[in-house]
C-alpha positions in Angstrom: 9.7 6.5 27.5 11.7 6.8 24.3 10.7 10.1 22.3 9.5 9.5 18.7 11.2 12.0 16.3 10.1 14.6 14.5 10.5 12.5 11.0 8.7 9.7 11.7 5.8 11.4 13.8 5.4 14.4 11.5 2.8 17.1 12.6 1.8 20.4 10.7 1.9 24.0 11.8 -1.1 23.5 14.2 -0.4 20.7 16.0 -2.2 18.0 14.1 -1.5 15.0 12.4 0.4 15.4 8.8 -1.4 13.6 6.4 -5.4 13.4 7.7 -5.0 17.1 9.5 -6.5 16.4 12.3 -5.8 17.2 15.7 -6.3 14.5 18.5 -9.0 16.7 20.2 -10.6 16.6 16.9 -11.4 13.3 16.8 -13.7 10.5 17.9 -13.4 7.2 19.2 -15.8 5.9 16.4 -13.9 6.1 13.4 -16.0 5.7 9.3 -14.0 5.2 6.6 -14.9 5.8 3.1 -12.7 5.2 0.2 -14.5 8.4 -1.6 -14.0 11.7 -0.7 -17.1 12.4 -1.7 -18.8 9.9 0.4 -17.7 11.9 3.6 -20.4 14.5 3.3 -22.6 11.7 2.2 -22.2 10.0 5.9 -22.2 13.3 8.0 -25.1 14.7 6.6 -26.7 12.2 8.8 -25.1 14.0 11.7 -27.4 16.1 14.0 -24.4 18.8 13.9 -20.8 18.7 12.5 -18.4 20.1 14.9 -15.0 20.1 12.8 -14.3 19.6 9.2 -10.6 19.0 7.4 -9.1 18.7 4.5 -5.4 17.4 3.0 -5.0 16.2 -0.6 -7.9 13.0 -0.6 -8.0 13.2 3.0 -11.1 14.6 3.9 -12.8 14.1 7.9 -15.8 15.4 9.4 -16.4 15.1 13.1 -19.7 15.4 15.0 -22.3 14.1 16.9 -25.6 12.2 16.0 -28.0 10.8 18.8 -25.8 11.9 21.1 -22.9 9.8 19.7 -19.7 11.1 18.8 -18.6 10.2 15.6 -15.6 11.1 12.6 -15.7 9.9 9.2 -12.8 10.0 7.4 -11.6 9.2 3.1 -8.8 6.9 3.0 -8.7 7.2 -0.9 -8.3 3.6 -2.4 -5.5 0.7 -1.7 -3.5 -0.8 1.1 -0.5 1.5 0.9 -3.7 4.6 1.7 -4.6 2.7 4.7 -1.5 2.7 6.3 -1.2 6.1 6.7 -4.5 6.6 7.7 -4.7 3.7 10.4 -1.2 4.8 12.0 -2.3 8.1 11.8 -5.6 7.2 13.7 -3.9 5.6 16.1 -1.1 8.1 16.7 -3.6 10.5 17.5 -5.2 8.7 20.6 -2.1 6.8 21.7 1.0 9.2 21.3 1.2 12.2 23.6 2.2 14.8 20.6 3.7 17.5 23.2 6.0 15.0 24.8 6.2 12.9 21.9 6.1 9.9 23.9 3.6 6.6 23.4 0.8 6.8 26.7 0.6 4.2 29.3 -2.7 3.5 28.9 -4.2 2.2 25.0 -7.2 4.0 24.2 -9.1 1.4 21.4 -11.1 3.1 18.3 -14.1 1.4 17.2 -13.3 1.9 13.1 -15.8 1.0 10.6 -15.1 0.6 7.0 -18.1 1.9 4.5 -17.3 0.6 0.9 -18.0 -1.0 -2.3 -17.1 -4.5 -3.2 -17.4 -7.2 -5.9 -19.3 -10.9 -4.9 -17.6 -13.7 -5.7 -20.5 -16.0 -4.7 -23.8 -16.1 -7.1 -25.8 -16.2 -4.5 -24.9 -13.1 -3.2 -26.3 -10.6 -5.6 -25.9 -6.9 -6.4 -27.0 -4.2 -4.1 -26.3 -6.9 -1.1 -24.6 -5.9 1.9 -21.3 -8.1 3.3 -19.9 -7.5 6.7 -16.1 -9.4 7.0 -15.5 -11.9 9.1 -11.8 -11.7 7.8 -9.4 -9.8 5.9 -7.2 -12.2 3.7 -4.4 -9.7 2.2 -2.7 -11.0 -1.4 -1.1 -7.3 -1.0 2.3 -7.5 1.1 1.5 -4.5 3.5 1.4 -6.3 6.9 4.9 -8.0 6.2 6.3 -4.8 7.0 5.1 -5.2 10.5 6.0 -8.1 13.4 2.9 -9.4 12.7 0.8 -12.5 14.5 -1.9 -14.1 13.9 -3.9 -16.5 16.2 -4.9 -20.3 16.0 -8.0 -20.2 13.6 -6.2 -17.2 11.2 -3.6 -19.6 10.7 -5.6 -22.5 9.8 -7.8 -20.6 7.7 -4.8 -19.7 5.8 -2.7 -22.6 5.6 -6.1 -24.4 4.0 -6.2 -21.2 1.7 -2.4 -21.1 0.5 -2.6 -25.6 -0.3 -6.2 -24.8 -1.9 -5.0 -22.1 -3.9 -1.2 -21.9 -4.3 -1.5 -18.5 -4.3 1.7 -17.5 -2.8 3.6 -18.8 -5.5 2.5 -16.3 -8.3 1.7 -13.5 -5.8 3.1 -12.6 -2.5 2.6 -14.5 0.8 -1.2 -14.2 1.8 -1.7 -13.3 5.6 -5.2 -13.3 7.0 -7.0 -11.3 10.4 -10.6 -11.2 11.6 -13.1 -8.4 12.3 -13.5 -6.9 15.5 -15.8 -9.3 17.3 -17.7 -7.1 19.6 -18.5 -5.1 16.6 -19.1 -7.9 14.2 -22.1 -9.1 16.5 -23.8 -6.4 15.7 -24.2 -6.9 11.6 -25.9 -9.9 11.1 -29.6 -8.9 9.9 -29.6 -7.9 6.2 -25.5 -8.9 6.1 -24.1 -11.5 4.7 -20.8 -12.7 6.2 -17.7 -13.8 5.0 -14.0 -13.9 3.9 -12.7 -10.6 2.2 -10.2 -11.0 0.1 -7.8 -7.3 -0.5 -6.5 -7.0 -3.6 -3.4 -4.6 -4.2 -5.0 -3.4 -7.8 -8.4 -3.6 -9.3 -7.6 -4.9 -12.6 -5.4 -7.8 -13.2 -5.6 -8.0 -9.3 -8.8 -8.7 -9.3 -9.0 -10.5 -12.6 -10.2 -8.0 -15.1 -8.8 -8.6 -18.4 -8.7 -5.4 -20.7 -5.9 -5.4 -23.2 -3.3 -6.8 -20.9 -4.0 -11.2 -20.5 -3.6 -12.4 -16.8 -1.1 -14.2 -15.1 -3.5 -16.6 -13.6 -6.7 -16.3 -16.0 -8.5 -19.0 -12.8 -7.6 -16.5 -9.9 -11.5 -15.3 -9.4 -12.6 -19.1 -9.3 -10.3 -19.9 -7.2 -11.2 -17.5 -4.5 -15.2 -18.3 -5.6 -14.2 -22.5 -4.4 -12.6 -22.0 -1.8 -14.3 -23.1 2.0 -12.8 -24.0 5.1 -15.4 -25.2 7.6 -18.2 -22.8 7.5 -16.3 -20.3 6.0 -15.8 -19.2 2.0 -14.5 -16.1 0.3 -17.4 -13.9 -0.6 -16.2 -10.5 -2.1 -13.1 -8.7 -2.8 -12.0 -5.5 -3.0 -8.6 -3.0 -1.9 -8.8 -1.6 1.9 -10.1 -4.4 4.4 -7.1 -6.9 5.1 -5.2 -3.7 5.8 -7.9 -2.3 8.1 -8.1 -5.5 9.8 -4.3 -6.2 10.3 -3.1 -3.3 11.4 -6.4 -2.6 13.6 -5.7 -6.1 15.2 -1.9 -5.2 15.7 -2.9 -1.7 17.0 -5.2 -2.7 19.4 -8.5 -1.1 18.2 -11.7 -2.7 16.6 -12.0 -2.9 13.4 -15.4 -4.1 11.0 -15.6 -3.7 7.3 -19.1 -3.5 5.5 -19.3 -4.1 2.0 -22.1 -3.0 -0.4 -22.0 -5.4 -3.3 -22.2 -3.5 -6.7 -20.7 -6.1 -9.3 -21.0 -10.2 -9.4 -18.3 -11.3 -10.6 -19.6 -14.8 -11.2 -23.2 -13.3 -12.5 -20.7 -11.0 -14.7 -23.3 -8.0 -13.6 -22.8 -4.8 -12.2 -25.6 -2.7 -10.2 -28.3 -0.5 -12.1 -28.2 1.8 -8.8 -24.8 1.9 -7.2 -25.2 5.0 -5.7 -28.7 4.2 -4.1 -26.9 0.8 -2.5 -24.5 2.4 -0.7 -26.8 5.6 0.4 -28.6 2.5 2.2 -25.7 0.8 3.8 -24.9 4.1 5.1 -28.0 4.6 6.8 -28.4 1.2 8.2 -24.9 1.4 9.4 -25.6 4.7 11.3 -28.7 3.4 12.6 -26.7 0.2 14.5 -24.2 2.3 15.7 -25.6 5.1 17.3 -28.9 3.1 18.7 
């Protein structure tokens, strides 16, 4: 098995992962991840104990137990280019043997779950709602670094997306993966589901005009239109095509859940943001640990 060098696998004075610091006997095979430091703490202090707690730049992680389930929950901080680190890094420490630097024999899969906040694109999906993704559909360029594939339905889905839209001709070349299914399954009462649209930027990315105008002023209405069979686009935001793709390509199972704070299409944003996502927190807990 061919070793995997010291600059490209980098690990800190103790043996653990460079960027998250965490070491592989540090972490569980139920993965959270928050875009928010802050929001760490605000998931573990759901935990019956907290075993291990790190810290590196945004990278925060606390690992424990809760109903007898182990569990970490880890910041990624915001944007595609964030979860690259942190999904490789995930993965390296269950699947690379960091004394022999070699890759194992045998794939150990994570069970992540994204916790975050996202804007509707539908009107009938209001503030304070909660989305689980049926898809990531990336207009950031992140998995092109990657051999990527993508199965029959992806690619129909995002063929009818790139004729709908002709998106890939002011931005870059959409690709599209879907949610871990066996974990999917599980979000359906109080969720809606849907297409989940990453963006790599939350202003003109996702439409917002300050002082600068917009390349394509119709961009949000043409996500809000689009459908493919029983499927439409109904939020946006900056982590879960990423999450999705590389999850899919790594082997593990991925689900991102989406409290909705703004409408774009209702132009409104939620009176208690904070109080949304303390819910989506604890009903995510409650389905994974019961």
């Amino acid at each position: 098995m061919q070793r995997i060098p010291e600059s490209e696998l980098i690990l800190n004075s103790r043996g653990a992962v460079y960027h998250l610091d965490i070491h592989p006997d540090e972490l569980a095979t139920t993965v959270i991840t928050v875009g928010d430091p802050d929001r760490v703490a605000e998931v573990s202090k759901y935990f019956d104990q907290i075993d291990v707690k790190n810290q590196h730049r945004e990278f925060i992680s606390h690992t424990g137990t809760l109903n007898g389930k182990r569990l970490t929950v880890v910041s990624s901080g915001i944007g595609p280019d964030n979860i690259d680190i942190v999904l490789n890094e995930l993965d390296a420490l269950v699947n690379i043997d960091f004394k022999t630097r070699t890759i194992k024999p045998e794939l150990t899969s994570l069970q992540i779950l994204r916790i975050g906040t996202s804007g509707s694109l539908q009107a009938d999906i209001p503030v304070d709602h909660f989305v689980a993704s049926t898809h990531g559909l990336g207009i950031d360029n992140l998995l092109h670094f990657y051999r990527n594939t993508q199965n029959a339905e992806e690619m129909a889905l995002l063929e009818a997306f790139k004729t709908e839209t002709q998106i890939q001709h002011q931005f870059s070349e959409p690709y599209i993966h879907g949610a871990g299914a066996s974990l999917l399954k599980k979000f359906t009462d109080g969720y809606h589901q849907g297409i989940t649209v990453t963006c790599p930027g939350f202003y003109g990315p996702q439409g917002r005009v300050l002082r600068l105008g917009l390349a394509n002023p119709n961009f949000v209405d043409r996500l809000t239109n689009f459908s493919f069979g029983n499927y439409r686009i109904t939020n946006f935001e900056m982590e879960t095509s990423a999450i999705y793709g590389l999850g899919k390509l790594l082997g593990h199972q991925c689900l991102s859940l989406n409290a909705i704070i703004a409408n774009r299409v209702a132009k409104q944003y939620s009176a208690n943001a904070k109080d949304a996502v303390e819910k989506l927190i604890e009903k995510t807990l409650q389905i994974i640990t019961s």
